[in-house]
C-alpha positions as CSV (number, residue, x, y, z in Angstrom):
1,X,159.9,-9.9,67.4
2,X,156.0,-10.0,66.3
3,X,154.4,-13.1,67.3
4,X,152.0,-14.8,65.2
5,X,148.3,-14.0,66.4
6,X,146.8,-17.8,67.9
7,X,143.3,-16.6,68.0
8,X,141.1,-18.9,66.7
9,X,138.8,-17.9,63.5
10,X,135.4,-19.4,64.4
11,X,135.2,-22.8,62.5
12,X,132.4,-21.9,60.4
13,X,134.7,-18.7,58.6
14,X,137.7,-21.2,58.4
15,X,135.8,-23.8,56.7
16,X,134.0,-21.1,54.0
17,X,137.0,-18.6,53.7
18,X,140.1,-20.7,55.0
19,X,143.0,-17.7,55.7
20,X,141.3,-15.0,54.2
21,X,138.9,-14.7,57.5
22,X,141.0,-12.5,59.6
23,X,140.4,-10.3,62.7
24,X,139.8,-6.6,62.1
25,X,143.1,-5.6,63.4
26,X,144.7,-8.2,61.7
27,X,142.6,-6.8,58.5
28,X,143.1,-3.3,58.8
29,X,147.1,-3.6,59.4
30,X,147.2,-6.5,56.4
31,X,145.7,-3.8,54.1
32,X,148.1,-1.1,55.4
33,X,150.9,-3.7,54.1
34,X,149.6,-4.1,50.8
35,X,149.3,-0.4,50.2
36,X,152.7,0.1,52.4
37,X,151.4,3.0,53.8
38,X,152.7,3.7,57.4
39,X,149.9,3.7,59.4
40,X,148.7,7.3,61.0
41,X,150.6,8.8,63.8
42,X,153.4,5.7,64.3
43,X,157.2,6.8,63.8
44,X,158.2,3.0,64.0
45,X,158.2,-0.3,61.6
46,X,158.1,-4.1,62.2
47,X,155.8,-6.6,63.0
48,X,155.9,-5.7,66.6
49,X,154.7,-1.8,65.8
50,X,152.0,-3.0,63.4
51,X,149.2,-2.7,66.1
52,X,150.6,0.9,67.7
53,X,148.3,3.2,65.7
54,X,145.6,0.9,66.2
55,X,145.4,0.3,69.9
56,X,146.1,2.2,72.6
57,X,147.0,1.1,76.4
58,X,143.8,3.1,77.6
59,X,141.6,1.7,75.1
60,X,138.1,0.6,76.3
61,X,137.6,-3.1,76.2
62,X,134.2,-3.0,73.8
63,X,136.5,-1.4,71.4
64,X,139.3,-4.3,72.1
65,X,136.4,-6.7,71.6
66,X,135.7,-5.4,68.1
67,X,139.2,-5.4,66.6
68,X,140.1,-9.3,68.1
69,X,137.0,-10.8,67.9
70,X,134.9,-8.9,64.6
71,X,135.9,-11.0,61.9
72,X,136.4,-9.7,58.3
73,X,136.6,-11.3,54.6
74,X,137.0,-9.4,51.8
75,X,135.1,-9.9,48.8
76,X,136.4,-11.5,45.7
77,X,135.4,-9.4,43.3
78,X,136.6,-6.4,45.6
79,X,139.1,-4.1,44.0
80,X,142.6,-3.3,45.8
81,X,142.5,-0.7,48.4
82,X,144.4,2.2,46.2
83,X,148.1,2.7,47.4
84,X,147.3,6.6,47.9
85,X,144.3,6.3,49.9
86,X,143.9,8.8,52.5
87,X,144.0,8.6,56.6
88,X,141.8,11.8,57.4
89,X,138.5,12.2,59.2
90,X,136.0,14.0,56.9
91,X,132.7,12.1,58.4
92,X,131.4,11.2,61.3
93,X,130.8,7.3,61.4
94,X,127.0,7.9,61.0
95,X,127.4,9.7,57.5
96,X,130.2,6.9,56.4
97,X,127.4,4.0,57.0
98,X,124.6,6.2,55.5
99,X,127.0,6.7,52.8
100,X,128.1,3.5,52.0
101,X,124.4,1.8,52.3
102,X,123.1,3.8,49.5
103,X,125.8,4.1,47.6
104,X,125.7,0.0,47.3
105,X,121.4,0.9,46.8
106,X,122.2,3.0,44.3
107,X,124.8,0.7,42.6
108,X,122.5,-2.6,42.7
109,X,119.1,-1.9,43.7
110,X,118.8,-5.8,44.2
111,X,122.0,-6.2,46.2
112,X,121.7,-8.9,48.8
113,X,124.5,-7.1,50.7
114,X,123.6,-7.8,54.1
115,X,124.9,-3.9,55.5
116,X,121.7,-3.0,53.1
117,X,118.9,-5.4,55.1
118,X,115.9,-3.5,56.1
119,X,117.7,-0.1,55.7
120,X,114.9,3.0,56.3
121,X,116.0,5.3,53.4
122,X,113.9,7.8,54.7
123,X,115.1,7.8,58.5
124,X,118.6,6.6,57.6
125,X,118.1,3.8,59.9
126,X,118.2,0.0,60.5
127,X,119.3,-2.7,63.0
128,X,122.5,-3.1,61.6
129,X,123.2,0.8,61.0
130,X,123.0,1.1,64.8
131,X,125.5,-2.0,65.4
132,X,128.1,-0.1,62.7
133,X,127.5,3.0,64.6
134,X,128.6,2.4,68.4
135,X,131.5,4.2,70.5
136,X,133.3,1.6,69.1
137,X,133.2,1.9,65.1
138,X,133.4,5.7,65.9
139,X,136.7,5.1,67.7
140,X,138.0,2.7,64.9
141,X,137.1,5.2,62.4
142,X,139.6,7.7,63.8
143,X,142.4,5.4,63.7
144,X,142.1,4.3,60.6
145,X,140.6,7.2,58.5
146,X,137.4,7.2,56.0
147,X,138.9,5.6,52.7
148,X,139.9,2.3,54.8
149,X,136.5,2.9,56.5
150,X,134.4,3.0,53.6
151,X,136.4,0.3,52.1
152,X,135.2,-2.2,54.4
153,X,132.0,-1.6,54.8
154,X,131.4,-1.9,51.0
155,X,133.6,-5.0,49.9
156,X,134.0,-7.2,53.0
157,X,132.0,-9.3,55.1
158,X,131.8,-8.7,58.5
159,X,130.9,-10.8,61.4
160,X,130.5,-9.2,64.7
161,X,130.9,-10.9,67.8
162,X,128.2,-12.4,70.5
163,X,128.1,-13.9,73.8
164,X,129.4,-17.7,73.6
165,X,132.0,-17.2,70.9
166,X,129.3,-16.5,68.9
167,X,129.0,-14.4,65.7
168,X,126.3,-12.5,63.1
169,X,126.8,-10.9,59.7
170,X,126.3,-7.4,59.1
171,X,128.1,-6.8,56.0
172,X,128.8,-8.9,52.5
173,X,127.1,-11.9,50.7
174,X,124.7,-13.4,52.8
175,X,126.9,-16.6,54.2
176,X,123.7,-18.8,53.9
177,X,123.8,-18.0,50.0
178,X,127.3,-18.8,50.2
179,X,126.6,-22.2,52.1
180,X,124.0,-22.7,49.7
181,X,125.9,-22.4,47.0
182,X,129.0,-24.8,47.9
183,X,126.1,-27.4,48.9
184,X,124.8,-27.5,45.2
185,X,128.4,-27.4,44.0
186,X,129.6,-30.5,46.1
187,X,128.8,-33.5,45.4
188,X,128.5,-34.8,48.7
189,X,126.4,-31.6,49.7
190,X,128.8,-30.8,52.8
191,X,127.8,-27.7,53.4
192,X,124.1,-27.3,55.0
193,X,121.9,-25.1,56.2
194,X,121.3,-24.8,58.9
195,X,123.8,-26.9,60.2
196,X,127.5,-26.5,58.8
197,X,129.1,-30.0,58.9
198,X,132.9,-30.7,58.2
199,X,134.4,-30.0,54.8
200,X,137.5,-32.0,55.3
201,X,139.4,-32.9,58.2
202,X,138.4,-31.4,61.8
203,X,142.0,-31.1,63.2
204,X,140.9,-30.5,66.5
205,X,138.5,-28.1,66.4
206,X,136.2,-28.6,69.8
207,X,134.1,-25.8,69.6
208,X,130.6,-24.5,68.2
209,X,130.7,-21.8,66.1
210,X,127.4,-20.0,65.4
211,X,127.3,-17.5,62.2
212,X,124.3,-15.9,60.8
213,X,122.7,-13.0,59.2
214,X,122.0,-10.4,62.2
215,X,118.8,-8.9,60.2
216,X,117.2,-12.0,59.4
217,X,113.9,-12.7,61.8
218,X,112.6,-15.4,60.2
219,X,111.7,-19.3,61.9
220,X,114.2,-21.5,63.1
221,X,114.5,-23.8,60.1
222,X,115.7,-21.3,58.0
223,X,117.3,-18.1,60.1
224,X,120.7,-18.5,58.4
225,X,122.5,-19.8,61.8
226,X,125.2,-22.0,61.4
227,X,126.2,-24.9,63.6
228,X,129.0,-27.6,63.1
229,X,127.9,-30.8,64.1
């Protein structure tokens, strides 16, 4: 039998996105069940299979890292994954990202998707272009092909881990906007930045959770970093 994942979605996510902050791997083989696609290259089905195609015994821990501890919230507005999406590799991970930025650039010339921050057209470079294009993206982008690829990096927001259980966006909404916007909203103004401070009830939750905006260089008071009181 599968067992239910325990990991904890850092407090900040849970607060903003409740369930729908998931782990990669939890993401990746959640969107393989709504398109009911078997995933590539596993002959098996059940909960306890879901992860086979995914990870492999002899995988290197950075890559481990990224699908337990990346977090991943699709958009609202983001369209379903189509059922007949395909698994190949056409692109190397540097092309998908390229890709993908300017494609949103295109789209929305004033997109505050975070993926897009500080992007060098002209070099096809930025901070966060690097971060999506490490051993272990590349890796990740063979298991799971370029259409899922793409899809992420265009409707979700994505929240890499740090040191100290810590985590920065480099995809989606900017989650200060977000914070900002559920501040105005409520009438009590529970959300704040930059400290996030309880919504509801805390239910045992001990830990700090840090969450920003990886691009964003500007003074303390108002670098998008998130801390629950």
């Amino acid at each position: 039998m599968g067992k239910k994942n325990k990991r904890r979605v850092p407090e900040v996510l849970w607060r903003l996105y409740r369930d729908r902050a998931r782990s990669l791997s939890h993401t990746v083989t959640y969107l393989f069940t709504q398109t009911q696609l078997p995933p590539s290259n596993s002959n098996t089905s059940g909960a306890e299979d879901d992860m086979s195609f995914l990870l492999k015994h002899n995988d290197p821990t950075d890559y481990r890292n990224l699908l337990n501890n990346c977090y991943i919230v699709i958009n609202d507005n983001a369209r379903p994954l189509p059922s007949h999406f395909s698994l190949r590799n056409r692109w190397s991970q540097h092309q998908i990202v390229k890709k993908t930025i300017e494609m949103i650039m295109s789209e929305n010339p004033v997109s505050s998707n975070v993926i897009s921050s500080a992007y060098d057209k002209e070099n096809c470079s930025s901070f966060i272009f690097e971060l999506l294009t490490g051993p272990a993206w590349c890796l990740l982008l063979k298991r799971v092909g370029d259409d899922l690829m793409v899809y992420l990096l265009k409707h979700s927001s994505i929240f890499l881990p740090l040191p100290h259980k810590k985590h920065h966006q480099v995809a989606g909404p900017p989650i200060n906007d977000i914070c900002r916007k559920l501040s105005n909203q409520t009438a009590n103004s529970h959300c704040r930045s930059p400290s996030l401070v309880p919504f509801g009830p805390r239910k045992k939750r001990k830990r700090v959770d840090n969450v920003s905006p990886i691009s964003e260089r500007q003074p303390a008071n108002s670098s998008g970093r998130y801390q629950d009181k």
